[in-house]
N, C-alpha and C positions, 0 to 999 in steps of 0.2 A: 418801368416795371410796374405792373399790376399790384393792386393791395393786396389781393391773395397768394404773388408768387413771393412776395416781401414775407408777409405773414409766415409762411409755409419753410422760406432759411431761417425767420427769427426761431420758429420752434423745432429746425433743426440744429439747430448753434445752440441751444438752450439744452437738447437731450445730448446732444457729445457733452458739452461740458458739466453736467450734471452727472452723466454715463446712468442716466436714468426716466423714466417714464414718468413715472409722481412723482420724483421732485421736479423737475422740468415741467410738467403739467401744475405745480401749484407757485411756481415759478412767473408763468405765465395766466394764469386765471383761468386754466380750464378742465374740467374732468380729463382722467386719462383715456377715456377712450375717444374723445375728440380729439385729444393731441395723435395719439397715432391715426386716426383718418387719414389729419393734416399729414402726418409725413409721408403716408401712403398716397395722398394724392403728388406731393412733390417727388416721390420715388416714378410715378405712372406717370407724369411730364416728362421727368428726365431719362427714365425708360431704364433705371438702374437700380437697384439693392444700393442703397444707402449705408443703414444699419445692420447690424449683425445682433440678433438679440436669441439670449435664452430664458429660461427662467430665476434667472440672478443678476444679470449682465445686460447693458448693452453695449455696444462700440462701433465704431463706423468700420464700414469697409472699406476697400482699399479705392474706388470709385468715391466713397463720402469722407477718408480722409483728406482726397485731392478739393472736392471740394470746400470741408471746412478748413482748408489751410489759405482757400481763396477769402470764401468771405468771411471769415472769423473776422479779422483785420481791419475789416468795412463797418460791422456792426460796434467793434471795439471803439473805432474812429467817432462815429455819430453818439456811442453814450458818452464818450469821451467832450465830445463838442456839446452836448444838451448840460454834463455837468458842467463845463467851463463858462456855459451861458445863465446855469443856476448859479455860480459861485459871482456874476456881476452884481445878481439881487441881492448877496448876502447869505441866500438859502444855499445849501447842499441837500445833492438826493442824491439817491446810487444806491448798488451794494456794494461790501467790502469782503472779499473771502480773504480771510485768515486761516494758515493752519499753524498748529501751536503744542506745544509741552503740554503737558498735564499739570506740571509747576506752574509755570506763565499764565495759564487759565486760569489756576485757582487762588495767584497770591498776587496777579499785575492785571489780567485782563477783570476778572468778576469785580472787586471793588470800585472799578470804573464804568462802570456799564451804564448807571443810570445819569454820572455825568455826561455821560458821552452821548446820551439821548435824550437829555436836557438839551444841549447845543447844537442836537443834529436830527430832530424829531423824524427825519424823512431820508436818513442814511438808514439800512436794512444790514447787519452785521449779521456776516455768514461764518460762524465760527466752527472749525472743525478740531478737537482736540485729538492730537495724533503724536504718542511718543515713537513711531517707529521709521521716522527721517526721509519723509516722503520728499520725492520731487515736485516742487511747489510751481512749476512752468508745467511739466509733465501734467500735477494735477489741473493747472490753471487755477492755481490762488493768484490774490495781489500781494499777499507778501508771509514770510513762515517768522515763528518764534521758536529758538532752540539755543542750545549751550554755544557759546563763541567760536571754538574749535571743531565745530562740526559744521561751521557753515561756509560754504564750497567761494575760493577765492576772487570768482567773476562776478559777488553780487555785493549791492552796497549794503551794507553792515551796520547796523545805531544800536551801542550801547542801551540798556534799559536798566542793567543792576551792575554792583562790585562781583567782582570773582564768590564765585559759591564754595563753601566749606563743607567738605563731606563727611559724615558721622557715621560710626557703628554702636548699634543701639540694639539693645536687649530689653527685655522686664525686669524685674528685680528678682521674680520667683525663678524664673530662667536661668538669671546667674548662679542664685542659690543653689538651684538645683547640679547646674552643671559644671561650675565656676567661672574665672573670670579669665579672660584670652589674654597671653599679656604680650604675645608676639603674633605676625599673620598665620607665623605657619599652625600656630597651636590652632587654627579654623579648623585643619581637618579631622581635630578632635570633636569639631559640635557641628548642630544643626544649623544652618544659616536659610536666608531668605534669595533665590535666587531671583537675579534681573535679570529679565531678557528686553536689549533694548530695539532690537529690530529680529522683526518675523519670518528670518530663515534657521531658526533653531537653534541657534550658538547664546552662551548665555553669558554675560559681560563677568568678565573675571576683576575682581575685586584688586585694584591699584592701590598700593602704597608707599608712602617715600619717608625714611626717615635719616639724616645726616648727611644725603648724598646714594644714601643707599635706596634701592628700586626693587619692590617687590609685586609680584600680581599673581593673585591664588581661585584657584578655579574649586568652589565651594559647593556643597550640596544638602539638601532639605527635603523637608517634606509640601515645602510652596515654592512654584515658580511666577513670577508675574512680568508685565510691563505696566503697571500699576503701582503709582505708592499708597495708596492707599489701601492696597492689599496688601503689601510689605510692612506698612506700618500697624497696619491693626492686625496682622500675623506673630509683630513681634511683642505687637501689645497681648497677644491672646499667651504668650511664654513656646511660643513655638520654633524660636531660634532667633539668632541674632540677622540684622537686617542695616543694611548700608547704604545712607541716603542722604539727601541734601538738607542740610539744617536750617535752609530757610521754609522747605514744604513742613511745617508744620510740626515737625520733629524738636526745636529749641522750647517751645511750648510743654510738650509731654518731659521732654530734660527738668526745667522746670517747675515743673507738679510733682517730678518723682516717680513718673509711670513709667519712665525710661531712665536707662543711665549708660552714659556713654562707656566704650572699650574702644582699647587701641588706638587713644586720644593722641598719642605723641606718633603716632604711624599717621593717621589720618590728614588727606589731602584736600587742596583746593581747584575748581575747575574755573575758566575764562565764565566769566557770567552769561547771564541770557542778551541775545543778540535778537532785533528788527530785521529782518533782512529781505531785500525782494532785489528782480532783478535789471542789472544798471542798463536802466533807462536813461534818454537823457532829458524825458523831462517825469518828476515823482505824480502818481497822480494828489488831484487836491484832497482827494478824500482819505487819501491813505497819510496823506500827512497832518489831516486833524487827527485823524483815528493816533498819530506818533504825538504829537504833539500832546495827549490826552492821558495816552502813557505816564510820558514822562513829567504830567503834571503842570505844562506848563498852559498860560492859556488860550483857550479854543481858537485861536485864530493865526492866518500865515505867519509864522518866522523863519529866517534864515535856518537853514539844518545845514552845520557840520556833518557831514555823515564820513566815517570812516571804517576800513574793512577790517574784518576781524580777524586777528590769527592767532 
């Protein structure tokens, strides 16, 4: 094969899995309108429409998905083998795509970040923060972070935290105003902060257990989000009560005063945040500093337990 018909899959494998122009162009080191030349010329060899693009999208077609199902695999093989030959000298390079929580990014992945580029100056961390439970093969990550229970039973599974406890959390002027909920159902008397956790328009009904008893109430406001951050400074602003995991930040404001819990003895707990990618049989090496890093332990190969989550 020719450098340029080589060159010409690399920067087609780079725009499918980017499912983009500029990032795949700054992916590769080139303005974008030399990236598209390149796939315009490898489209006029092969004599076929490749991609499928609009002004928001691209995607291959059905001619370029046959092919990138050929050489995706090849390309995969040779970064795979150039890391396994950095990982003799000691060094690692690569990227890592992660897609992740909004929690996990903000209270496991950010306080690690600059160790983890201390020990890996030439690992490129592609992090995508996504509460709406993407398919991580689908996207083509190397591995997702999400709650235990939600992660699908064919992949291998590593612990990162204890079960999370969920809070319902007001202002104080809030309560004052409207008073205090002392059962679920009393919600449909106030204003609450809705979650929505995935972006078909249904919005997560608020779960409660208390003595064996199971309740779940579908509540309404004046804010909907898949954001905590909007939920929590919604309910910081006294604009209704808001139901959220007491590690994202929320035991802090409990704390100060700026929040106070309701419905503390209703209030449940969820399977913690889970590592997970898919069971391969062999992890790559980079993906298991990046775990290793996590979990604190140090920068370098050890055994992993990994077991699946349910």
């Amino acid at each position: 094969m020719r450098g340029s018909e080589f060159n010409e899959l690399k920067a087609f494998v780079a725009v499918v899995e980017r499912q983009s122009f500029v990032r795949a162009a700054e992916h590769l080191g080139l303005s974008p309108s030399a990236l598209s030349q390149t796939i315009r010329q490898l489209e006029d060899r092969i004599g076929a429409r490749l991609l499928n693009r609009t002004t928001r999208s691209v995607a291959p077609s059905a001619n370029g998905e046959l092919l990138y199902r050929r050489v995706a695999p090849l390309f995969r093989e040779m970064a795979a083998a150039v890391a396994q030959a950095s990982e003799a000298t000691g060094q690692m390079s690569g990227r890592l795509r992660i897609n992740t929580l909004g929690i996990a990014a903000r209270t496991i992945i950010a306080p690690r970040l600059a160790r983890f580029h201390q020990a890996h100056p030439d690992v490129v961390l592609d992090i995508v923060v996504d509460d709406t439970l993407t398919d991580i093969v689908a996207g083509r990550f190397d591995a997702g972070i999400r709650v235990g229970n939600r992660v699908e039973k064919d992949m291998v599974a590593i612990r990162l935290t204890p079960d999370l406890n969920m809070v319902a959390v007001a202002s104080p002027d809030y309560l004052a105003r409207r008073g205090v909920p002392r059962s679920p159902k009393d919600l449909h008397d106030h204003t609450c902060i809705n979650w929505r956790l995935q972006m078909d328009g249904r919005h997560y009904r608020w779960e409660f257990k208390k003595r064996g008893q199971q309740l779940e109430v579908a509540v309404d406001g004046p804010i909907i989000t898949n954001h905590a951050d909007i939920g929590i400074a919604a309910a910081l602003g006294g604009l209704g009560i808001a139901y959220h995991f007491e590690r994202d930040g929320v035991s802090e404001l409990l704390g100060q005063g700026r929040l106070v819990q309701v419905l503390a003895d209703w209030s449940i707990s969820r399977p913690g945040l889970f590592l997970y990618y898919p069971n391969r049989q062999h992890r790559p090496a980079l993906l298991g500093a990046f775990i290793d890093c996590l979990l604190d332990r140090k920068l370098v190969d050890q055994p992993e337990n990994a077991s699946h989550a349910h």
